[in-house]
C-alpha positions as semicolon CSV with decimal commas, in nm:
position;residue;x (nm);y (nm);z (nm)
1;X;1,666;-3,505;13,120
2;X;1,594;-3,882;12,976
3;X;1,699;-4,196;13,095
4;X;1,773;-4,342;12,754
5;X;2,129;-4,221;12,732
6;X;2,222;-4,338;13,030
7;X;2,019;-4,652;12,979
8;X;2,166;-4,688;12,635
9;X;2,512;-4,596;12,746
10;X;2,507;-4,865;13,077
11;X;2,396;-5,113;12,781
12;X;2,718;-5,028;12,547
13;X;2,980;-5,014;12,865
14;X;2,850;-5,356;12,951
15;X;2,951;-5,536;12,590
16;X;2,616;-5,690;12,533
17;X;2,694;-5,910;12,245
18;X;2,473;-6,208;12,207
19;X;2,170;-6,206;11,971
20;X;1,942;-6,357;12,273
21;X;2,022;-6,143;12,540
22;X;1,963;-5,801;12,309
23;X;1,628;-5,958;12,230
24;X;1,553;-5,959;12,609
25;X;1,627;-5,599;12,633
26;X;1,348;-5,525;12,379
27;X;1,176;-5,284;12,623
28;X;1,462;-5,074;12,703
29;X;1,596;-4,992;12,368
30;X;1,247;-4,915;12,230
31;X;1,305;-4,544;12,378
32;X;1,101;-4,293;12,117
33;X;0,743;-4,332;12,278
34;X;0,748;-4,017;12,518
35;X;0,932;-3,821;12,210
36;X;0,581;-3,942;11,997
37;X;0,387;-3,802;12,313
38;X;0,565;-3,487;12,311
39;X;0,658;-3,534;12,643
40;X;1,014;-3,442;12,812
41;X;1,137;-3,392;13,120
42;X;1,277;-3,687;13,368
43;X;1,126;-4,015;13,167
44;X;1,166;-4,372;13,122
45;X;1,047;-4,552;12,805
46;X;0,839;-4,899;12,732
47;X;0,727;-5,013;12,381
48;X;0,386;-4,848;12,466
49;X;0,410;-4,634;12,785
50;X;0,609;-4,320;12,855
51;X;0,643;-4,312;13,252
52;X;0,745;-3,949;13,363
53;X;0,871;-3,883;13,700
54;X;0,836;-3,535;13,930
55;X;0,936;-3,490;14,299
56;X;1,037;-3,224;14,546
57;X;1,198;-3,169;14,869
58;X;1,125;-2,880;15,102
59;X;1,281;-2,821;15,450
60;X;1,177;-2,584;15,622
61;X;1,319;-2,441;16,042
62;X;1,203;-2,166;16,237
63;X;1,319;-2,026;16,599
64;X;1,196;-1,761;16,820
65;X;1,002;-1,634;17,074
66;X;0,636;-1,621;16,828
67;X;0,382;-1,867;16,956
68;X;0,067;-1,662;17,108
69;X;-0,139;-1,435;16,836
70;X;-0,301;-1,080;16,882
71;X;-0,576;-1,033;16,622
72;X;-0,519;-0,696;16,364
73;X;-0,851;-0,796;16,155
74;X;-1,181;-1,002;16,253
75;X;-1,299;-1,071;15,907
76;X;-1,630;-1,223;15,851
77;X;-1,408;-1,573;15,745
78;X;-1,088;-1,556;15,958
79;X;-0,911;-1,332;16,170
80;X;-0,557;-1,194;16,086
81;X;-0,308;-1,179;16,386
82;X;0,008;-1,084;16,418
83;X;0,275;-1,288;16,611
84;X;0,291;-1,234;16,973
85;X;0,600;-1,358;17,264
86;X;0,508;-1,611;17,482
87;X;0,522;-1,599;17,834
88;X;0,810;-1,698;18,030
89;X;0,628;-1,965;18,254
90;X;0,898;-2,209;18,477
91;X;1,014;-2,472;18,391
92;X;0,909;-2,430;18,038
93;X;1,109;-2,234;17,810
94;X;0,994;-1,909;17,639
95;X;1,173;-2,028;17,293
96;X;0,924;-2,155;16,989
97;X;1,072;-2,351;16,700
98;X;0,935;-2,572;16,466
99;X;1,077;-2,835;16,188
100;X;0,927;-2,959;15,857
101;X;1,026;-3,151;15,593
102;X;0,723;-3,150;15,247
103;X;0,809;-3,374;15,006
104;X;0,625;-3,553;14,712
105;X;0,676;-3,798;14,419
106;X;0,477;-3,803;14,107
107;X;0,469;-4,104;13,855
108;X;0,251;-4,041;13,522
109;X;0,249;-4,321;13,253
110;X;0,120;-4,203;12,906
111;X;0,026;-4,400;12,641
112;X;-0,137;-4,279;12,272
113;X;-0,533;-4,408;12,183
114;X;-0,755;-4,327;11,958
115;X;-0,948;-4,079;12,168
116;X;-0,619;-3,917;12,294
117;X;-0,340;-3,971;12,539
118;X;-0,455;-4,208;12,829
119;X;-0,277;-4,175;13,126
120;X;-0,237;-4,295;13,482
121;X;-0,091;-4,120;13,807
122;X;0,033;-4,180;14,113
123;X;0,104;-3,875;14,366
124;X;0,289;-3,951;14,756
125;X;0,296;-3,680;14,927
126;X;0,459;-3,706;15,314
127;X;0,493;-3,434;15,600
128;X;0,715;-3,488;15,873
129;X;0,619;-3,181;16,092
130;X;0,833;-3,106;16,444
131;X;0,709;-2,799;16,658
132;X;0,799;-2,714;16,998
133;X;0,644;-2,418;17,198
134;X;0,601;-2,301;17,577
135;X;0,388;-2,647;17,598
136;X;0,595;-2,911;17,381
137;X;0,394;-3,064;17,077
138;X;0,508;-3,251;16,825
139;X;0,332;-3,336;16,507
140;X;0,394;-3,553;16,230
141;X;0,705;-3,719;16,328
142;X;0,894;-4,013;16,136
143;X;0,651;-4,242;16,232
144;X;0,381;-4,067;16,043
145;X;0,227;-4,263;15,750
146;X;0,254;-4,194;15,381
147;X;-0,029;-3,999;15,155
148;X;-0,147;-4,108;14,855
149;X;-0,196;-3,742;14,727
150;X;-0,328;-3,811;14,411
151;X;-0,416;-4,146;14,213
152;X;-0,654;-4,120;13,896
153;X;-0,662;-4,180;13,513
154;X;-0,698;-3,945;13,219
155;X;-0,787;-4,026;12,883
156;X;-0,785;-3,728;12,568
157;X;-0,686;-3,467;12,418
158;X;-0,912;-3,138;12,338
159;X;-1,214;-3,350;12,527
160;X;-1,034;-3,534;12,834
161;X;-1,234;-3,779;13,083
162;X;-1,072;-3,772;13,458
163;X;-1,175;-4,045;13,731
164;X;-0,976;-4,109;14,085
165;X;-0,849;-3,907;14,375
166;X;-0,718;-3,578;14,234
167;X;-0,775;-3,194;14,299
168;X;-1,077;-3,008;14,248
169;X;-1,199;-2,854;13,865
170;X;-1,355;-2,550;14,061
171;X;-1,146;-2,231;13,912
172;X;-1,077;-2,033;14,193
173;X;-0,826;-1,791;14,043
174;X;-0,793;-1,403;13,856
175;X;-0,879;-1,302;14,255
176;X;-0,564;-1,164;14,384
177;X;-0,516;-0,816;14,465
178;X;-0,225;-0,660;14,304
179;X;-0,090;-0,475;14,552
180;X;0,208;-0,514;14,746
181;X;0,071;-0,530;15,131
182;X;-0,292;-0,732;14,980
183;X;-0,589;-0,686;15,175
184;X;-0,701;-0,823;15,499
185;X;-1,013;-1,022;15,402
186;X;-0,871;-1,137;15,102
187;X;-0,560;-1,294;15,291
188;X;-0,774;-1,478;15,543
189;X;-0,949;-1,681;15,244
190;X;-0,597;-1,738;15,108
191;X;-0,530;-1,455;14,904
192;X;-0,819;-1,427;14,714
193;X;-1,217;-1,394;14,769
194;X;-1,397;-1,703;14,977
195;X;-1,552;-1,986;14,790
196;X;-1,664;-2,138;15,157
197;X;-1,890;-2,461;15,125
198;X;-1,942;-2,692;14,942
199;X;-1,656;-2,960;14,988
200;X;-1,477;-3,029;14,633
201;X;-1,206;-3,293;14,508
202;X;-1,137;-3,632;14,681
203;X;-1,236;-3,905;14,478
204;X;-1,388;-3,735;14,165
205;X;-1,519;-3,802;13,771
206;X;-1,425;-3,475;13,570
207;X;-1,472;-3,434;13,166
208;X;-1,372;-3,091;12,995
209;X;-1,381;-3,004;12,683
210;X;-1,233;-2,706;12,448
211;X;-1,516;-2,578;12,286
212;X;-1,261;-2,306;12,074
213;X;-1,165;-1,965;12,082
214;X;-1,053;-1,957;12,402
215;X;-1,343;-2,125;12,613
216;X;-1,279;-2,445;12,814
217;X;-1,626;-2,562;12,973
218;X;-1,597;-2,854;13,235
219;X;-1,812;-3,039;13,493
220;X;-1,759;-3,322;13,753
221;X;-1,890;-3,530;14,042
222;X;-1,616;-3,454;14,315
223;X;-1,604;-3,574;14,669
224;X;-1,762;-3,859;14,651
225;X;-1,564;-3,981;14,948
226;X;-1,660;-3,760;15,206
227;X;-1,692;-3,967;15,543
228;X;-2,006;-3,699;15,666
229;X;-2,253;-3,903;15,436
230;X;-2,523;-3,601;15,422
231;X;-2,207;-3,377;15,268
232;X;-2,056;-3,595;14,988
233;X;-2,126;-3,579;14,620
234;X;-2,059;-3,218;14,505
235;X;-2,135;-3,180;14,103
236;X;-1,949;-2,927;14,012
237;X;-1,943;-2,685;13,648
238;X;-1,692;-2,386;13,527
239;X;-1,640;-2,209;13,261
240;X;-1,306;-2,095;13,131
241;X;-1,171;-1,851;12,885
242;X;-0,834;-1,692;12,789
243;X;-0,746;-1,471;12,514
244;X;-0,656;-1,140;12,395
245;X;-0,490;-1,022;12,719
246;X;-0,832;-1,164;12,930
247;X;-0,878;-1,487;13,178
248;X;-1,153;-1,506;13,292
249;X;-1,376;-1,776;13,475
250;X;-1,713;-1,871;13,629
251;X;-1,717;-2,171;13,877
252;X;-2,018;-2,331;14,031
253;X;-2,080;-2,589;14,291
254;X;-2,388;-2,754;14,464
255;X;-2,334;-3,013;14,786
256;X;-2,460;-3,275;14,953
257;X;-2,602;-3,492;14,660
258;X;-2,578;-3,816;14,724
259;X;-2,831;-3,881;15,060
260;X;-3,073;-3,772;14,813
261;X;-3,245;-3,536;15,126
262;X;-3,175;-3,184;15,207
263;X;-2,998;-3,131;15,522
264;X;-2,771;-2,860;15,717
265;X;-2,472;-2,992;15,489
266;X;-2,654;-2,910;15,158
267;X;-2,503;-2,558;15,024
268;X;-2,354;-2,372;14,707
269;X;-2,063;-2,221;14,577
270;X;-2,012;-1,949;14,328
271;X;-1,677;-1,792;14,217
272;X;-1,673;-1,543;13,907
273;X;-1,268;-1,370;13,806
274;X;-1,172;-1,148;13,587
275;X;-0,858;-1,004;13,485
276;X;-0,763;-0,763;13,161
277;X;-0,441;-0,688;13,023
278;X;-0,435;-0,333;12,837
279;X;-0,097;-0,216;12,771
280;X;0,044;-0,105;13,034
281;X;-0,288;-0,104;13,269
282;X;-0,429;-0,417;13,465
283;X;-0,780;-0,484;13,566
284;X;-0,957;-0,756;13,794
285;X;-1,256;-0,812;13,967
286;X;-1,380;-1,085;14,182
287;X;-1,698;-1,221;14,315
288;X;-1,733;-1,518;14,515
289;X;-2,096;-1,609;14,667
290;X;-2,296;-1,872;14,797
291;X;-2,456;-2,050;15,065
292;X;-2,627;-2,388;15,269
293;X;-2,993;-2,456;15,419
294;X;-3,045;-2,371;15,739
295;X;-3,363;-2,433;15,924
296;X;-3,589;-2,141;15,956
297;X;-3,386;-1,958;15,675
298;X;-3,087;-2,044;15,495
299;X;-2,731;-1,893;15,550
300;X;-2,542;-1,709;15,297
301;X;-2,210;-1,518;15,195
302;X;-2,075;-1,302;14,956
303;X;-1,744;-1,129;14,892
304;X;-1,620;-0,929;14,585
305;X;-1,269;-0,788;14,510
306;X;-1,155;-0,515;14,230
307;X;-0,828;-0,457;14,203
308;X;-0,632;-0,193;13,929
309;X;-0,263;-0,170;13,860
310;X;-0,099;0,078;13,676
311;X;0,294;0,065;13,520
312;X;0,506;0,372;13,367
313;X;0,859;0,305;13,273
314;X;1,033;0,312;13,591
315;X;0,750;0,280;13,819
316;X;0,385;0,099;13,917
317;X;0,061;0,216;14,124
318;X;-0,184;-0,033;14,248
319;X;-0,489;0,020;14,411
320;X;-0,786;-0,242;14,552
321;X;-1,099;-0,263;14,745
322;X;-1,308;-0,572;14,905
323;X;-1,608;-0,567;15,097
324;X;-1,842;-0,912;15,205
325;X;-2,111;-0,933;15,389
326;X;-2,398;-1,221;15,383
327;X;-2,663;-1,401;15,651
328;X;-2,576;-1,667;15,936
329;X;-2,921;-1,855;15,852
330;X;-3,150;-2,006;16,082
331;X;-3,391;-1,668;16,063
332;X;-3,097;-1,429;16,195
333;X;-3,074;-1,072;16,085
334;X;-2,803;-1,032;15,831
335;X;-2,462;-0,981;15,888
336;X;-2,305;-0,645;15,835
337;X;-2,094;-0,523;15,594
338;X;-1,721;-0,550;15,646
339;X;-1,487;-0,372;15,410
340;X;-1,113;-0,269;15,304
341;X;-0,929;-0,137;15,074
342;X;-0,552;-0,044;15,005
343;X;-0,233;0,058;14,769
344;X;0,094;0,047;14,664
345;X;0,340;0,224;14,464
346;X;0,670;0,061;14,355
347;X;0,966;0,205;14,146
348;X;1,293;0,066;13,990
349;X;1,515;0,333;14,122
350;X;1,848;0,168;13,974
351;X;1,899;-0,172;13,808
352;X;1,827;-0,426;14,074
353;X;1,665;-0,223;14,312
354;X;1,331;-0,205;14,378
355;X;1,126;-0,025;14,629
356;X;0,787;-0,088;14,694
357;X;0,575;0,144;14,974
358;X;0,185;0,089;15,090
359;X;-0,060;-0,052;15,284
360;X;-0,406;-0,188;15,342
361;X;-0,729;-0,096;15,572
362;X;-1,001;-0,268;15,691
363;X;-1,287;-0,166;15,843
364;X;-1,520;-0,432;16,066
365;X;-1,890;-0,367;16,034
366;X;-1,958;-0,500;16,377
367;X;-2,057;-0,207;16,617
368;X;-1,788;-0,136;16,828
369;X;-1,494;-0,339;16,758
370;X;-1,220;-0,124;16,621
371;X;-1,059;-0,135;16,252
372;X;-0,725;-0,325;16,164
373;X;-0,445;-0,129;15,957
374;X;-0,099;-0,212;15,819
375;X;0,156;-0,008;15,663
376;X;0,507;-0,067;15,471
377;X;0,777;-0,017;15,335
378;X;0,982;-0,240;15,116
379;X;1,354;-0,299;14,924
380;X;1,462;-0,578;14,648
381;X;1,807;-0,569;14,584
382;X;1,959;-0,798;14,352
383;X;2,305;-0,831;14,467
384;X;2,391;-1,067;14,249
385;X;2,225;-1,320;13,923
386;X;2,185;-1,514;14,194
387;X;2,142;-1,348;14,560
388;X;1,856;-1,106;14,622
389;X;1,800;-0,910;14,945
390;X;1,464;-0,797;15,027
391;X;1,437;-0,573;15,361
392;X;1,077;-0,463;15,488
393;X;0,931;-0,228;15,829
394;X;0,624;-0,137;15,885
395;X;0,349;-0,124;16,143
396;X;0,025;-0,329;16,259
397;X;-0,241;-0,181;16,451
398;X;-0,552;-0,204;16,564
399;X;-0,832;0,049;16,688
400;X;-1,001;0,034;17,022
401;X;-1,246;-0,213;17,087
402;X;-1,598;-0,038;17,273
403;X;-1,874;-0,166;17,406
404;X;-2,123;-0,370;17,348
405;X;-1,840;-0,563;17,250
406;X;-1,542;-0,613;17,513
407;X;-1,337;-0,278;17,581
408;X;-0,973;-0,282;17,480
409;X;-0,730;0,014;17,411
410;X;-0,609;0,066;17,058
411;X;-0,266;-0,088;16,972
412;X;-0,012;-0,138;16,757
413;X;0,378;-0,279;16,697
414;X;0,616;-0,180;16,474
415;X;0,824;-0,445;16,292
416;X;1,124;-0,498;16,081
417;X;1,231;-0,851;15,851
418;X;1,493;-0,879;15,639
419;X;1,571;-1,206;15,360
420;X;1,833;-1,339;15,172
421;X;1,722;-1,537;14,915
422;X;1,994;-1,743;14,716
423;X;1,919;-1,935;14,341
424;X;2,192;-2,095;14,200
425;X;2,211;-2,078;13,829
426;X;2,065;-2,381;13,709
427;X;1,978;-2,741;13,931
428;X;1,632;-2,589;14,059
429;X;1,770;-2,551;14,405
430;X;1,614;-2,223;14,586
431;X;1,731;-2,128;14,957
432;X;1,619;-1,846;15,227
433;X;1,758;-1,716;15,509
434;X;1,494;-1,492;15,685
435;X;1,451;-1,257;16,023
436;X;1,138;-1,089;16,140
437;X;1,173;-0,874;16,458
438;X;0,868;-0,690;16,672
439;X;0,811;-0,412;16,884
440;X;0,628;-0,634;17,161
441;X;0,898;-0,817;17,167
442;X;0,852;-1,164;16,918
443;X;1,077;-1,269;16,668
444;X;1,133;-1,515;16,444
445;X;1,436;-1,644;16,272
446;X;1,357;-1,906;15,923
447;X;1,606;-2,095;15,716
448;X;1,437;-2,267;15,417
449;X;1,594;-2,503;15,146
450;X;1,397;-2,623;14,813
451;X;1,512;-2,852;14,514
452;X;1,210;-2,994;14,225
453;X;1,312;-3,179;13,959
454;X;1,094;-3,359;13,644
């Protein structure tokens, strides 16, 4: 939507008539600048500038008995837990529930040059964050300050200059595995495989450029604000293509620049994605890798991901596999080798109804502690254009821990979640009504509510 109609429209209602005052309004009926810029959405003209304005609201409430974790999978960069009651200590109560509302603003103002658009923009971002368990915390509460999220200028078209606060350029992505249930190390780096160190975005200078056919190369000098001096200044470079059915990336970054010395916060990132699009087949592969100097030998890290999905008329197969491995530093042996892999197969067994069943496996390379395992099983109905019903059980568990590390019996717990997910037609508003109940006894009730606009 523009604001000229309505801006145009509030002028006519009024019965402006007089020569001078139109002349004031020169600004506001000079309303074809963001059409020149090819730009749309929710805009306001100048003579020069188109100004284009984002936002959105998220609320989000959870209640239950969920606080304390048991851990599934020790991964070499996380562990994975699953939700576990808390105890029933007097006076406090058992209950757990928590309160958020996310919500940003975006303001970009474009104007043409003769090297390309230039732009400016302005990103507030605010969290106001309530959560209650057996010990009462709150966090982020109305008193919480603002965040300037993001606030930089562009300039360019098929070669673009970027200075500010803003994002990282470091392509982290074609790193997902495609199956239903993921993978265990993979989820504990955020669904994908770890970049670790170095620290990238903050305050940054970025230039890209299209070189053609597909590839996009870019560098930058990113967090340059860091408050540990020995860390900041990370240059970063990446490489991008897309074409024929292929993205595919390679990202690098080195650390700890600008003191000019090598210390403990010096270190290097690599992260390499691919992913192939053959018909009905899907391919990817993943390799992330790097590293920081440590005295008496330097650490590193490494973790690759393939991944292979498969679709026939009415039905898909997926199957992946991770491993990762790599050296604490500091003359230590190396670490060992963890690995997982898992699968899925899904079928549309009438029209709106999916099913999808699978699971995932990891295995921990230290001696002794036992291996982590989930399996599921999974419905999407579409009840309506607009209401979809997805139900889910399955089971956690978790081998027995032996010495040398400490002894613990093998476990597991069986859970079930249901969610009702409602889209209205049009407006951008989404909203979720979730359970999740466990055999040891947690559960967690979740009520969501979402509108964007731009």
């Amino acid at each position: 939507m523009k604001l000229k109609s309505l801006i145009l429209g509030s002028i006519a209602a009024a019965g402006l008539s007089t020569a001078g005052f139109a002349a004031d309004l020169g600004v506001l009926t000079s309303l074809d600048v963001c059409d020149e810029l090819g730009l749309s959405g929710l805009t306001i003209s100048s003579d020069t500038n188109c100004l284009q304005i984002s936002g959105e609201v998220a609320y989000t409430f959870s209640w239950g008995n969920y606080d304390l974790k048991e851990a599934i999978a020790i991964t070499q960069f996380g562990t994975r837990n699953i939700d576990v009651p808390s105890a029933n200590v007097a006076p406090l109560s058992n209950q757990d529930w928590e309160s958020k509302v996310e919500s940003w603003l975006k303001f970009v103002g474009t104007a043409s040059s003769d090297f390309g658009p230039a732009s400016a923009t302005l990103k507030i971002k605010d969290l106001r964050q309530y959560v209650a368990t057996d010990a009462v915390v709150a966090l982020g509460g109305d008193d919480a300050p603002l965040n300037l999220d993001e606030a930089f200028v562009q300039v360019g078209d098929t070669t673009v200059l970027r200075a500010g606060k803003v994002g990282s350029i470091f392509n982290k992505g074609d790193d997902e595995p495609f199956n239903f249930t993921g993978l265990f190390i993979s989820a504990a780096v955020d669904a994908g495989v770890s970049t670790g160190a170095p620290k990238t975005g903050g305050h940054v200078i970025q230039l890209w450029s299209n070189i053609g056919e597909g590839l996009i190369a870019k560098i930058g000098l990113e967090n340059l604000n860091d408050t540990v001096g020995t860390r900041a200044g990370t240059f970063v470079g990446v490489l991008d293509y897309s074409g024929s059915g292929i993205t595919a990336h390679v990202s690098g970054a080195v650390g700890g620049l600008l003191d000019g010395v090598q210390t403990t916060d010096d270190s290097y990132a690599v992260h390499a994605g691919f992913t192939g699009t053959f018909d009905q087949f899907k391919l990817r592969a993943a390799l992330g890798a790097g590293g920081a100097y440590v005295v008496g030998g330097n650490s590193s890290y490494w973790n690759g991901l393939v991944s292979g999905e498969a679709k026939f008329d009415m039905f898909k197969v997926a199957l992946s596999a991770e491993a990762s491995g790599g050296n604490i530093g500091g003359g230590a042996a190396n670490l060992e080798t963890d690995f997982g892999f898992g699968g899925s197969f899904g079928a549309t067994v009438a029209e709106g109804i999916e099913i999808n069943i699978g699971g995932k496996y990891f295995n921990d390379g230290d001696a002794g502690i036992g291996d982590g395992y989930h399996v599921a099983a999974q419905l999407i109905a579409a009840l309506t254009e607009s209401v979809k019903l997805t139900g889910e059980i399955g089971v956690y568990g978790h081998g027995e821990d032996v010495a040398p590390a400490p002894v613990a019996a093998a476990y597991s717990d069986f859970y079930g979640k249901a969610e009702l997910a409602w889209t209205p037609v049009g407006g951008g508003f989404t909203s979720t009504a979730a359970a999740t109940v466990q055999q040891n006894g947690a559960y967690k009730v979740t009520f969501t509510a979402k509108k964007a606009f731009q």
